[in-house]
C-alpha positions in Angstrom: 13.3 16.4 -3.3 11.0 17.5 -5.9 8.8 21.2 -5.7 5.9 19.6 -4.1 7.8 18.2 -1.8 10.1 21.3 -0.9 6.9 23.5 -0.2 5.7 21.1 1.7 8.9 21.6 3.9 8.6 25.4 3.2 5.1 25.3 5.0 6.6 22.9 8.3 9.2 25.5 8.4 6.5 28.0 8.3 8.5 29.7 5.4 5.4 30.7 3.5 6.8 33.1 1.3 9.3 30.7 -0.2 6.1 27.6 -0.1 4.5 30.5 -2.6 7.0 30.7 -4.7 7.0 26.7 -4.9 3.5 26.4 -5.3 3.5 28.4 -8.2 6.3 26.0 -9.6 4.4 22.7 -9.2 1.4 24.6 -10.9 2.9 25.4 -14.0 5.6 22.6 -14.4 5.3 20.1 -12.0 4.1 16.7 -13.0 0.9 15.2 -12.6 2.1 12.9 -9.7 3.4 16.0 -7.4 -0.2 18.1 -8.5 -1.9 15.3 -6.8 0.6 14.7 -4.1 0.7 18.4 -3.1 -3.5 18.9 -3.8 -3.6 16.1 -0.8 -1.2 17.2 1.5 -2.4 21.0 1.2 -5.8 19.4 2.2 -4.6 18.1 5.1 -2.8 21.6 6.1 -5.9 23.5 5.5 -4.7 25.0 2.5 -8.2 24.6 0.6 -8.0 27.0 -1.5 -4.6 25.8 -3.3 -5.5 22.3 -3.1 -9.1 23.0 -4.9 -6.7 24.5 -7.6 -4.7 21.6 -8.2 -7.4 19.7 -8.8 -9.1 21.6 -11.0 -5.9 21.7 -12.8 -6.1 17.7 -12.9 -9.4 17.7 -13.7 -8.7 19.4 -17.1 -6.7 16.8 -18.4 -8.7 13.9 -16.6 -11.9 15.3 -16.5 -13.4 11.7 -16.2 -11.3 10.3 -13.4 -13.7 9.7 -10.5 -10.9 10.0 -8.0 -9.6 13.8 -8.6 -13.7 14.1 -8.5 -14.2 12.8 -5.2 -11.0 14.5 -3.6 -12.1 17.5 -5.2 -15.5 17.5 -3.7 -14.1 16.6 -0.4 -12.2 19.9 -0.3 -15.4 22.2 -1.4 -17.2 20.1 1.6 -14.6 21.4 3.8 -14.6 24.9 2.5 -18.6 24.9 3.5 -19.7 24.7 -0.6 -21.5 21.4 -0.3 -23.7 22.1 -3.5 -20.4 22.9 -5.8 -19.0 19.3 -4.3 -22.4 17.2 -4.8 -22.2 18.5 -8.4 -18.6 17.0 -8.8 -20.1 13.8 -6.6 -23.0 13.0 -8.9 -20.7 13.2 -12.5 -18.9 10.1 -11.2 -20.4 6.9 -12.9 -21.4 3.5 -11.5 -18.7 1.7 -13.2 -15.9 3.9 -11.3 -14.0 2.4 -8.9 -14.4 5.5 -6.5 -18.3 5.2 -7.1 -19.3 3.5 -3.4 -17.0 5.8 -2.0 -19.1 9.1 -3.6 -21.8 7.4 -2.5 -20.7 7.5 0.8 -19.8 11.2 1.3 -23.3 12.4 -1.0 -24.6 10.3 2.1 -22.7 12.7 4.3 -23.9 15.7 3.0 -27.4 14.8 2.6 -27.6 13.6 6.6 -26.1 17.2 7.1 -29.0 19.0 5.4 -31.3 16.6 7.1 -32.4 14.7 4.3 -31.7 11.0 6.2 -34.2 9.3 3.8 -31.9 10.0 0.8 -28.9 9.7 2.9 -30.2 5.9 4.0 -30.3 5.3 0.2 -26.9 6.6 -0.3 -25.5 4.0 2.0 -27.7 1.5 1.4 -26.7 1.5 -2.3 -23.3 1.5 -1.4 -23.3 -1.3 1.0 -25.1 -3.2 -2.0 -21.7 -2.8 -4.1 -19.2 -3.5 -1.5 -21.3 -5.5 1.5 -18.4 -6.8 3.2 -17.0 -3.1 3.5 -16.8 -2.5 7.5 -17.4 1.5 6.9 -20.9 0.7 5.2 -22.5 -0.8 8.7 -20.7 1.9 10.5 -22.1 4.3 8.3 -25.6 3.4 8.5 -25.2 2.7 12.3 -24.2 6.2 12.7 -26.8 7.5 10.3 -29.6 5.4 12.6 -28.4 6.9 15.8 -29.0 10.3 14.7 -32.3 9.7 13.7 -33.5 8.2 16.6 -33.7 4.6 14.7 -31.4 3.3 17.5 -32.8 -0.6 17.3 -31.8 -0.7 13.7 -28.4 1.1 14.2 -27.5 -1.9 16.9 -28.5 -4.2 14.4 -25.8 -2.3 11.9 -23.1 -2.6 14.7 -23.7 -6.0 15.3 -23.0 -6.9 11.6 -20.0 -4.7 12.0 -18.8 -6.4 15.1 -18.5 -9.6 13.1 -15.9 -8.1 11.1 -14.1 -4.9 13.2 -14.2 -4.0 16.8 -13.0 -0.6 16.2 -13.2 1.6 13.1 -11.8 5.1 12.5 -10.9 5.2 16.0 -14.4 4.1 17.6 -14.6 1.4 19.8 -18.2 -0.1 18.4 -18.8 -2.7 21.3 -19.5 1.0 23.1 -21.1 2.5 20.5 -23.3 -1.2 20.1 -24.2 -0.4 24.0 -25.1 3.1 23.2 -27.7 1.8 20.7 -29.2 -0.7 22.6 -29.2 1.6 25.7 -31.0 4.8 24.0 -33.4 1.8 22.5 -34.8 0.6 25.9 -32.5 -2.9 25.5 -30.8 -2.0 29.1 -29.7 -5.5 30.1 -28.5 -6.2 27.0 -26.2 -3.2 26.5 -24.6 -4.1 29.8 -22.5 -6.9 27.7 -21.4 -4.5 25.8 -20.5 -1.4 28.2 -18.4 -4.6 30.2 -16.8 -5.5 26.8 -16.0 -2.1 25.9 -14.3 -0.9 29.1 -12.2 -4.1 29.0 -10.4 -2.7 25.6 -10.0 0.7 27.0 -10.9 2.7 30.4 -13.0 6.1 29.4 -15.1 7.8 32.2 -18.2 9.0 30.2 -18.3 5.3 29.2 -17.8 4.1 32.8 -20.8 6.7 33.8 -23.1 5.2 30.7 -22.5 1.8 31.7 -23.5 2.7 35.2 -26.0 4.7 34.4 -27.4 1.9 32.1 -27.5 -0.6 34.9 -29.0 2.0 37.5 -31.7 2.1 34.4 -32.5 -1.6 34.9 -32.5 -2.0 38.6 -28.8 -3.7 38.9 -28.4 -1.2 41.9 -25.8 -3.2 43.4 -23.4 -2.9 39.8 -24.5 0.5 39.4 -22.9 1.8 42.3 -20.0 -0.5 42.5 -19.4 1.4 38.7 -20.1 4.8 40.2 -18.0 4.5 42.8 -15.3 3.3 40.8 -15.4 6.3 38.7 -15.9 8.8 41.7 -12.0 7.3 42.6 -11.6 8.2 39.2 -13.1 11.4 38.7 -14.4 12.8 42.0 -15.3 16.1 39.5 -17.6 14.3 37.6 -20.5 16.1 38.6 -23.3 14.0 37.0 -22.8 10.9 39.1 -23.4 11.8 42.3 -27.8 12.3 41.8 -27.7 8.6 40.2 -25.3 6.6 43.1 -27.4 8.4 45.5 -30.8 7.0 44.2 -28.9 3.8 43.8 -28.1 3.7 47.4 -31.7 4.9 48.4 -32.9 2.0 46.5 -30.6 -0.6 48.3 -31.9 1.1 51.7 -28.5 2.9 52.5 -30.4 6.0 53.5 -27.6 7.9 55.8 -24.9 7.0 52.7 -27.1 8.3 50.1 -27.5 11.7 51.7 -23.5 12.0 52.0 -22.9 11.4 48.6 -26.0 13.6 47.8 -24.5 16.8 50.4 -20.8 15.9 48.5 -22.0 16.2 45.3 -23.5 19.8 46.2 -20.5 20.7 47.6 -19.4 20.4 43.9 -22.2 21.4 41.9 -24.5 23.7 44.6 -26.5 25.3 41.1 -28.0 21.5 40.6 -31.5 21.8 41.7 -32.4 17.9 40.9 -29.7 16.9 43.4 -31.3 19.8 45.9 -34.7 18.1 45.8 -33.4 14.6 45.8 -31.3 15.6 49.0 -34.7 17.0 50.6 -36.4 13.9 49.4 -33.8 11.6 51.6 -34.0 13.9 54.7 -37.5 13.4 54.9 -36.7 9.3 54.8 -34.1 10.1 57.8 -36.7 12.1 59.7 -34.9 15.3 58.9 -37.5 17.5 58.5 -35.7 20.9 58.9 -33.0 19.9 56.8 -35.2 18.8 53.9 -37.1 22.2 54.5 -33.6 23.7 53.5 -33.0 21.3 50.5 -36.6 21.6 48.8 -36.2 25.8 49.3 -32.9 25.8 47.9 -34.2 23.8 44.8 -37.0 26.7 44.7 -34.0 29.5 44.9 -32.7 28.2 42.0 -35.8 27.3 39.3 -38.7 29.3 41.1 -41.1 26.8 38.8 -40.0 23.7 40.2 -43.2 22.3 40.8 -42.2 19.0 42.3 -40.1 20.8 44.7 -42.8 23.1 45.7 -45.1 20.4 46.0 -43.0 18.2 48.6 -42.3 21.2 50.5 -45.5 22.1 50.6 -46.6 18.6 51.7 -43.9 18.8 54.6 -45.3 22.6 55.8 -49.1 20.9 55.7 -47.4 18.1 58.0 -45.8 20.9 60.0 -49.3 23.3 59.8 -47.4 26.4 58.3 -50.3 27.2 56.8 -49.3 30.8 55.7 -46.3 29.5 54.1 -48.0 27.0 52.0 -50.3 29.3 50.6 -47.3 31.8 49.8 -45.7 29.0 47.7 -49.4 28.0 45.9 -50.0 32.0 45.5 -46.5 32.1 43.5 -47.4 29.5 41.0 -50.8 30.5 40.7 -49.6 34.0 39.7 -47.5 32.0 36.7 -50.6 30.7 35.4 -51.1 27.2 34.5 -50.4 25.7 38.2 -50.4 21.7 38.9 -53.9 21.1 40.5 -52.2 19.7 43.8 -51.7 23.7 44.8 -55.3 24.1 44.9 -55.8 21.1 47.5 -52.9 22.4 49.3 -54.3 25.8 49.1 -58.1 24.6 50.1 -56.4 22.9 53.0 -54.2 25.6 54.5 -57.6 28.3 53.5 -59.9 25.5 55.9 -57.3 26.0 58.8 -56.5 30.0 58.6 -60.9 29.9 59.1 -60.7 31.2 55.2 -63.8 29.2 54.5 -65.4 31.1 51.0 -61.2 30.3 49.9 -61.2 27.7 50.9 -64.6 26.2 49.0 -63.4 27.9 46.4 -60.1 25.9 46.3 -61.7 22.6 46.6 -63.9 23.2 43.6 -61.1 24.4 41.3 -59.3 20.4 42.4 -62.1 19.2 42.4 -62.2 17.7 38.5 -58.3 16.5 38.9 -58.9 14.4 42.3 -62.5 13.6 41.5 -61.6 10.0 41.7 -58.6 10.1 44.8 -60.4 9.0 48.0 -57.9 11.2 50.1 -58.9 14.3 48.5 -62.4 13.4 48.3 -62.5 12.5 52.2 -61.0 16.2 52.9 -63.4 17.4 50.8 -66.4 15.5 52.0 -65.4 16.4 56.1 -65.0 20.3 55.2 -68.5 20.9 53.4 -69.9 19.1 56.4 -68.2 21.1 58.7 -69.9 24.3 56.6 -72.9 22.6 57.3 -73.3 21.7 52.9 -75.0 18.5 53.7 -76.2 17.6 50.2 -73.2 18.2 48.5 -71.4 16.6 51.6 -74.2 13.6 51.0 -72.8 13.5 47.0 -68.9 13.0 47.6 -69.1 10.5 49.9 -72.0 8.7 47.8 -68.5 8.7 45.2 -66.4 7.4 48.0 -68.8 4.7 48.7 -68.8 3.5 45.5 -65.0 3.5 45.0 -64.4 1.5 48.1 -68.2 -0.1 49.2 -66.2 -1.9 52.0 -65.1 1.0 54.1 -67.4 1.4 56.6 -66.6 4.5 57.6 -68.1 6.2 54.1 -71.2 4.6 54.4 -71.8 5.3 58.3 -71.4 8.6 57.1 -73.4 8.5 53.8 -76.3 6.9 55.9 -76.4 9.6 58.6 -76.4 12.3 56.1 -78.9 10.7 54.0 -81.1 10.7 57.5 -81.6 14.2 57.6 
């Protein structure tokens, strides 16, 4: 056993006074082979600062040897002095057999100080060199996905899937679907999601491949997947909002509202899978329990305008009145509130007999719904019931135009013209 190999033991033993003493011996009289040996193993214990020594040791009798240069580098990387190792990275020539793979990491390091541009031409240098090197698509694959590019990083893992289906531990059938997913390509990442899970059974993957058929109306696979991982993984929180709106798409009304109430019983903070749940009582006819839902959803993000506007929209149906203008008071006092809360408001201020509100209200929407015969028509029938004739005369003069077949708006436009 020679000294870079005893301190190695020293350090498994976790006799580190004894690996000192050895270290010290390799330095000054161990041979070139065990410097290098040891530099590489202490890298891989997380002995940084040693192994940078050995190297720089190495390096002063080798000072051209592209290798020690890139393993060197490597270390600074590690010890978070990336411009010290991309000093060492750019010294190594073109002819140097390590070349592609300094290439590579200067690639790395550039993508981690967001420079992709000169990252891409890192790579794509490289992959110029060695083209038939499997870690130069995966490379620029990877490189793609995090800029967003994710059309052009499929089209890296396809090339790579012609030579490897896994590299460095990643399956890339799932990382091809990934791509082609986040890239809009839904139906044809499904291929690859099937493919993937064939080699080896993951649950985020299971819940991407559902998700990604869910994305492209293959309800029927969508929830035969969810439900395969809910046997799974009946913890996995995030499924339970898509196989409900799954099953709300295939009609299963009752069902989806069980696996909605389930999947609150697991994550009760998930406001989406409040709504959703108030959202399928109202299909049932439930209206006291989708009261419940949406004003849970409102408990927990007080802005949730969508909520508020459905419960809203179930308290006009009801004629709470008072309660829908509490809710459109709260987000007017937020500033910046969606224009439905002033129809809501106008309509609920015409009922309570708060007419000057209430005209008020209807002017403020007025610009948003200016061409949506339903809030025209309330508009219209209140300022004739205030007795505004004119102005009553000029809305439905609009809805006459948008629909010149409705009788009904130009009965009306013809009797108000009349006087």
């Amino acid at each position: 056993m020679n000294n870079a190999e005893l301190m190695i033991k020293y350090i498994e033993e976790q006799n580190l006074s004894d690996a000192e003493k050895q270290f010290k011996k390799v330095k000054i009289s161990g041979t070139d082979d065990e410097k290098y040996m040891l530099a590489h193993a202490l890298s891989q214990y997380g002995y940084l600062e040693e192994s940078k020594e050995l190297y720089e040791i190495l390096l002063r009798f080798y000072p051209d040897e592209g290798e020690l240069k890139l393993s060197l580098a490597e270390v600074l990387m590690e010890m978070g002095q990336d411009d010290e190792a991309l000093q060492y990275l750019e010294t190594i020539q073109e002819e140097d057999p390590s070349y592609p793979a300094a290439l590579l990491v200067e690639a790395d390091l550039y993508e981690m100080q967001g420079l992709f541009e000169v990252s891409e031409n890192k790579l794509l240098k490289a992959k110029e060199l060695i083209p038939d090197e499997p870690v130069m698509d995966y490379a620029l694959g990877e490189l793609y996905m995090t800029q967003g590019r994710f059309l052009e990083a499929a089209r890296s893992f396809s090339l790579l899937l012609e030579k490897e289906k896994e590299i460095e531990g990643v399956d890339i059938n799932s990382r091809m679907a990934e791509a082609l997913s986040a890239g809009g390509a839904f139906e044809e990442a499904l291929t690859y999601y099937k493919q993937s899970l064939k080699n080896k059974q993951d649950i985020d993957l299971l819940f991407a491949y559902g998700l990604t058929a869910y994305q492209c109306a293959q309800y029927k696979l969508a929830i035969k997947l969810f439900k395969q991982l809910l046997e799974i993984d009946p913890d996995y929180h995030s499924l339970y909002l898509y196989l409900a709106r799954c099953l709300e798409q295939e009609e299963k009304l009752d069902e989806a509202l069980e696996v909605a109430e389930a999947g609150l019983s697991l994550d009760e903070y998930n406001k989406d899978l409040h709504y959703f749940a108030g959202k399928l009582s109202l299909k049932i006819g439930d209206e006291n329990k989708a009261e419940h839902f949406f004003r849970q959803a409102l408990v927990l993000d007080p802005e949730f305008t969508e909520a508020a506007i459905s419960l809203n929209s179930l308290l006009i149906h009801q004629e709470k009145y008072e309660s829908v203008l509490e809710i459109a008071e709260m987000f007017f006092e937020n500033g910046g509130a969606d224009p439905q809360f002033h129809w809501d408001a106008a309509i609920s201020y015409q009922h309570t007999e708060q007419y000057r509100e209430a005209l008020n209200e209807y002017e403020l929407a007025y610009n948003d719904f200016k061409n949506n015969q339903d809030f025209l028509a309330d508009y219209g029938y209140f300022l004739m019931e205030e007795g505004n004739r004119k102005a009553a005369a000029e809305i439905f003069a609009i809805l006459a135009d948008i629909d010149p077949a409705n009788e009904e708006w130009v009965s009306l436009l013809e009797r108000l013209n009349d006087y």
